[in-house]
N, C-alpha and C positions, 0 to 999 in steps of 0.2 A: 287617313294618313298612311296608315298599313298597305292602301291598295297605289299607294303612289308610289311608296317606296318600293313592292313588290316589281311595280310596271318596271321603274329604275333600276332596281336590281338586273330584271329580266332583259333589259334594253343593254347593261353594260357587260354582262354574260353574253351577249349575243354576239356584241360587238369585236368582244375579246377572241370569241370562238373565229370568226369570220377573219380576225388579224391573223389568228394562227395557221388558218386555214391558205390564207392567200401566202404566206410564208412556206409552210409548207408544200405548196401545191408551185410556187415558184423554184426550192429546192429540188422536189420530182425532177420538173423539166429539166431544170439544169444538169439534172445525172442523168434524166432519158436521153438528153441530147447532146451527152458528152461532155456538155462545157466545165464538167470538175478534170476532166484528162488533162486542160492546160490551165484552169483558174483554180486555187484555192481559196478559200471561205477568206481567210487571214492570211495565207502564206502565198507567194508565187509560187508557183512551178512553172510553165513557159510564158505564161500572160500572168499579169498583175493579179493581186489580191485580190477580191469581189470586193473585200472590206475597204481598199486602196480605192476604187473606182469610186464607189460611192464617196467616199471624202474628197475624191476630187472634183467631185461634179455636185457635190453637197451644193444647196440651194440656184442651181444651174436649170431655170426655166425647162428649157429647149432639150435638158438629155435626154430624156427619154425616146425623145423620138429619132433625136441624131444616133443613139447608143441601138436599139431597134434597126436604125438604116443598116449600122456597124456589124451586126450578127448578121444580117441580110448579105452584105455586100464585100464584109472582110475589110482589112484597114493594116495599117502601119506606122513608123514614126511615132506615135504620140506616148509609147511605155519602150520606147527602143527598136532596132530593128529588125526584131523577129513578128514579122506581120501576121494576122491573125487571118487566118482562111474563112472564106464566106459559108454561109451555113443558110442556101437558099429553102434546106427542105423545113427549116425551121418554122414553122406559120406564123401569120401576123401576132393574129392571138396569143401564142405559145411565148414569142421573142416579148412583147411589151411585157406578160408575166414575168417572167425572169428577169428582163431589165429593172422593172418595179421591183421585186426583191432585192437584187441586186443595189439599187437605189438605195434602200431601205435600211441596209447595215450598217 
């Protein structure tokens, strides 16, 4: 019984390290790549909240990948009309990180 609880232990330590870590490592990007210059966490500054987006796209299948498109390609309309400039150097990888965070709040 000790060694199962131990396993469990270790399995939800792991899991927790690995949330914090994808969170983190989402945050990185998002200040390596500027995206705190016009989103804040909770507050606007030129583009919506992070926190905003994720509630509006809260259980929304398909963001990730349309939101992903949106740092790639830049966008407008949908938070007013100060459009967001494309952010092609951003990598695949790098953008679904951050969107997943992003997501996530």
């Amino acid at each position: 019984m000790k060694t199962l609880m131990s396993v469990a232990v270790a399995g939800l330590m792991t899991f927790a390290v690995t949330s914090v870590s994808a969170a983190d490592s989402g945050m990185a990007l998002a200040q390596k790549n500027a995206c705190m210059s016009c989103h804040g966490i909770d507050k606007k500054i030129v583009g919506p909240a992070f926190k905003d987006v994720a509630a509006k796209y809260k259980g929304d299948k398909g963001a990730l990948e349309r939101l992903v498109n949106k740092v790639h390609k830049g966008g407008s309309g949908v938070w007013g009309q100060i459009p967001m400039p494309p952010n092609p150097q951003v990598n695949d990888a790098d953008a679904k990180t951050i969107v997943a965070w992003v997501l996530s709040l």
